[in-house]
Structure formats: structure tokens, C-alpha cells
N, C-alpha and C positions, 0 to 999 in steps of 0.2 A: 087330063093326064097328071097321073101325080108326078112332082119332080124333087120332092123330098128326097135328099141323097140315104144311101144305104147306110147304115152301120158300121161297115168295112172303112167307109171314105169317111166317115166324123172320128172313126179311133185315130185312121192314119194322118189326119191335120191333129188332133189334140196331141199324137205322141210321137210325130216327126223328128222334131226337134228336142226329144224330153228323154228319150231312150237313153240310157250311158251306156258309151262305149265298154265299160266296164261290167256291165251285169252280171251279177253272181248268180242270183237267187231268181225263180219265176214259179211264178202259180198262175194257174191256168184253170178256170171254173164256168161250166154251165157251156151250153154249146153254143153261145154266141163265144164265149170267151174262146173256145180253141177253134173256130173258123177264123174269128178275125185275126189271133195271133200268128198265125201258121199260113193265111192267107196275104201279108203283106211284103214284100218284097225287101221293105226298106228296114223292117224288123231282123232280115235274118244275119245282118252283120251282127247286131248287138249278140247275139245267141251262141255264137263262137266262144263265149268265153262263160257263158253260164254253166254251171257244175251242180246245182240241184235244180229240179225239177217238179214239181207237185201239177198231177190231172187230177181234177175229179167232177164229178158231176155233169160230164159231158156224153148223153146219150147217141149222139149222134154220130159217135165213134165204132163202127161196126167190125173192124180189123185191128191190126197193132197198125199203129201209125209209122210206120217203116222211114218212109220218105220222111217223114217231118222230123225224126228221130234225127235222120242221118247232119244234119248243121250243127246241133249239139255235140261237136268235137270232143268239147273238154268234160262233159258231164258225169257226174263222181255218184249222183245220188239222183234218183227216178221213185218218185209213189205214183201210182195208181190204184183212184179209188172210188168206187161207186160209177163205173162206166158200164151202165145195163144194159147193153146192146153190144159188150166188145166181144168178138168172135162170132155174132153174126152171120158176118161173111166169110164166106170160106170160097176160095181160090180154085177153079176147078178146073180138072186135072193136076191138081200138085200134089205130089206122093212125097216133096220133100219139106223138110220142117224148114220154116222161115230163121234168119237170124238176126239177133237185136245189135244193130249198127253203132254199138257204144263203146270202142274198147276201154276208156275208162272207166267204166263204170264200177262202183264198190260197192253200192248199195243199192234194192232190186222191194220193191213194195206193191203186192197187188192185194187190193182187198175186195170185198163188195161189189167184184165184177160175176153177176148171177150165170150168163152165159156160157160164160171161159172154159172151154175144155181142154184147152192145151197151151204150153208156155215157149217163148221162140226158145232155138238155143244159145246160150247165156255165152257172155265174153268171159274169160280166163283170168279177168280183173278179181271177176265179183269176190268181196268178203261178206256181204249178208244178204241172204234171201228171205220175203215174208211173202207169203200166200194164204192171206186169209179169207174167210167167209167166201168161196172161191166155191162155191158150192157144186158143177158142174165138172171143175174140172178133172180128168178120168187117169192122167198121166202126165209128171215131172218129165223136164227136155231131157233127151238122152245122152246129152252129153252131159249131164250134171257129174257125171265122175271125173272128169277133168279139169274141174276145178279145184285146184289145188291150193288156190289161195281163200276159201271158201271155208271163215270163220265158225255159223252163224246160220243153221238152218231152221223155221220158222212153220211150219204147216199148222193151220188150224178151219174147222169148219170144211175140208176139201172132201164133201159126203160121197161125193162117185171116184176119188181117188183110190184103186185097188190096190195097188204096190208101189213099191218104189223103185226104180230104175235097179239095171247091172250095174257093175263095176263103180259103187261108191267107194271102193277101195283107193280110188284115186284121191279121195277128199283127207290128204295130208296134214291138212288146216284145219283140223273142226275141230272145234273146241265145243260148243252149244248144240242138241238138239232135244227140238221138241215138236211132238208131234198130239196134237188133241183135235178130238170131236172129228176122227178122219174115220169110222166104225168098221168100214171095208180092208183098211190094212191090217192083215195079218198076222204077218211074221219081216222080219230084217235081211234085208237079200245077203248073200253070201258074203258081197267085197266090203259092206256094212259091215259086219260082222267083226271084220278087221280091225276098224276101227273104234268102236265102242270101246275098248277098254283105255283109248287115250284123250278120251271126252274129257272135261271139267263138268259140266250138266247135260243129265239128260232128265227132261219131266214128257210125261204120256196119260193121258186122261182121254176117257169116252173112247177108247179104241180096245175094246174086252177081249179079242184073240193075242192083239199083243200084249196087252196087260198079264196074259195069262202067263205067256212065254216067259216073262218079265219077276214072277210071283215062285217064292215058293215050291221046290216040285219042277218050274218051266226052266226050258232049252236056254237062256239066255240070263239064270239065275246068277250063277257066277263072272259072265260076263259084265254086268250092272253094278254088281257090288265091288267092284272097285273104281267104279264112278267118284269123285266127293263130292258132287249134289245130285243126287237122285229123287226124283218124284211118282213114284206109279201111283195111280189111282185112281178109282169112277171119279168122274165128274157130272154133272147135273147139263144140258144141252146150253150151250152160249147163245144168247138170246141174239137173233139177227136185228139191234134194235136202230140200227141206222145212225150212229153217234154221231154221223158228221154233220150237219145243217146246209142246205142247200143253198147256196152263195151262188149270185150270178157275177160274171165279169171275168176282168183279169187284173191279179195284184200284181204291181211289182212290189218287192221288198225295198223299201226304203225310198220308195213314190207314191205323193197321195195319188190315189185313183176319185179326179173330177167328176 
């Protein structure tokens, strides 16, 4: 019989005692790395005070990690990226949209997750959202207009996204959007509409119905040109080239990893 201990039991003797009470910062990489960290018990004091977060490369992640979310009290900043399996599972019988248990949160990053077709609904913190190369996903959370403190909107590559939510009229905050290589959007929902004229940038590539609205002649000519950085224009398809390299483990910042 083998009696080689698990992986779970050599992290939690190497980082028992190594963890600071203090941790800011956590990356979390490869699926041993987010079973083992999420699975130790003595880990999750340290994690009360961590404010960024980076997942990536963890397949094994079939849902939003709700529960493991919820110890991350203080957490300000969240990427996710490259988890090819997330949204997998889907919850059945649930006709209600799940929500992301972070009211801190300010900053919101998913990218290269291929699966994904839908995003929980978002905390009233957030000031920047990125959803890239999200290729699956088919519709933004519906509470997205309620974010009022919500700098900083980010869509790129979301090829099944068809439109954008009601009532972006609520987005008080925005200053930045952009939206490229999303080819199914349209046109700008009405409560959008609103706000466009008090943007500082809006750039839109790979997206030809809006581009057109945007151009010349289109419904949204004049609302655009009092933008001061505007960008319309084709773009050429962003290559899905996988930039990140596949790292196993888990870093802390400002701890070697033995």
C-alpha cells in the first residue's frame, strides 16, 4: 500500500507556519494549486486580509468558486484566467443568477475562460470590469446598471455576446468603454445611450453593426463626437494566442515557493 502522504498534507507542513498574518497578495495556478489552497483549513485565516487575487490555469474549476470566494472579506481586485472548464456546471433548477460574494471588490478580470456563458451579479463596489477572450459568453449580469461606481468597461473577444443589458443608464461612473471583436452587438441599449455623451474614451473595433451606427450617416454620430478619445474602426481578429504560460503551483507574493 502506498503510504506516500498527499499533496494537500506536504503544502500544509511546508506553509503552516510561513503563511503571514498579513497577506496582501495571492496567486493561485494549475489545479493542484487551487485545491490545495482552498482545501486547508489553517490557510483561511491568512486570506481575511488578502485584497488581490489572481486564478489561472485551474481546469478543474467547473463553477464560480462561490464558497471559497466568501473568506476573501477584504478583496479589492480578482483576475480570472484561463479556467477552461469554468461554467461547466450548471446548477439545476436554478432560474436565479448566482452572486459574487465580494463587497469589496473594485476590480473584476476574466479572460480565456472558453466555457463561460454568463457572469454572477457583480457587487456595487466594482470600478473596473474586463471580460476578455470570453468567447461563449452570450449576456452581461443584469444588474450591471447598478453599478454606479463603475469606471471602466472592458469587452473584448465575447463572440456569442448579443447585446448589452437594460438600464446602463445607472452607470453614473463611466468614464472608459470599449468594446471589440464582440461581432453580434449591434446597437447601444437605450439607458447606454444616456451616457455616452459623458465618456472620456470610447474605442469599438470588429463589431460592423455598431461600427456602422458609430460612422458617418449612423444613429449615434453625434453622440460619439463629443467623446475626446474616440476610436471606431475594423480591426483585423485578436489572435486567441494564449499569452499566459502555464505555471503550476501556488505563489505567494513576497514568499519563495520551495
Amino acid at each position: 500500500m502506498d503510504e506516500r502522504p498527499s499533496d494537500v498534507s506536504i503544502l500544509e507542513r511546508t506553509y503552516r507556519f510561513q503563511l503571514p498574518k498579513t497577506l496582501r497578495s495571492l496567486e493561485v495556478k494549475s489545479d493542484y494549486g487551487f485545491i490545495s489552497t482552498f482545501s486547508l483549513p489553517a490557510h483561511l485565516d491568512c486570506f481575511t486580509v488578502v485584497e488581490e487575487l489572481v486564478i489561472s490555469n485551474c481546469s478543474n474549476i467547473v463553477r464560480w468558486p462561490l464558497v471559497e470566494l466568501r473568506c476573501l472579506a477584504r478583496l479589492r481586485s480578482l483576475h480570472i484566467s484561463h479556467c477552461t472548464n469554468l461554467g461547466q456546471e450548471v446548477l439545476e433548477g436554478s432560474s436565479s443568477e448566482e452572486n459574487l460574494p465580494l463587497l469589496q471588490l473594485e476590480r473584476l478580470s476574466i479572460q480565456f475562460c472558453d466555457i463561460l456563458t454568463r457572469i454572477p451579479i457583480l457587487p456595487t463596489s466594482l470600478e473596473q470590469l474586463d471580460i476578455s477572450h470570453c468567447r461563449s459568453v452570450v449576456a452581461l449580469p443584469s444588474d450591471l446598471g447598478n453599478l454606479a461606481k463603475l469606471k471602466e468597461l472592458y469587452l473584448l473577444g465575447c463572440h456569442q455576446l448579443r447585446a448589452l443589458p437594460d438600464g446602463m443608464d445607472g452607470l453614473t461612473s463611466l468614464e472608459a468603454l470599449t468594446i471589440r471583436e464582440c461581432p453580434k452587438v449591434q446597437k447601444f441599449p437605450e439607458g447606454l445611450l444616456q451616457r455616452i455623451p459623458t465618456l472620456k474614451t470610447l474605442t469599438i473595433g470588429g463589431c460592423p453593426d455598431l461600427q456602422k451606427q458609430c460612422r458617418q450617416g449612423g444613429e449615434y454620430l453625434d453622440l460619439v463626437s463629443s467623446i475626446p478619445h474616440t476610436s471606431i474602426k475594423s480591426t483585423k481578429p485578436i489572435k486567441n494566442d494564449r499569452y499566459m504560460p502555464h505555471l503550476s503551483g501556488i505563489m505567494y507574493k513576497g514568499m519563495p515557493f520551495n
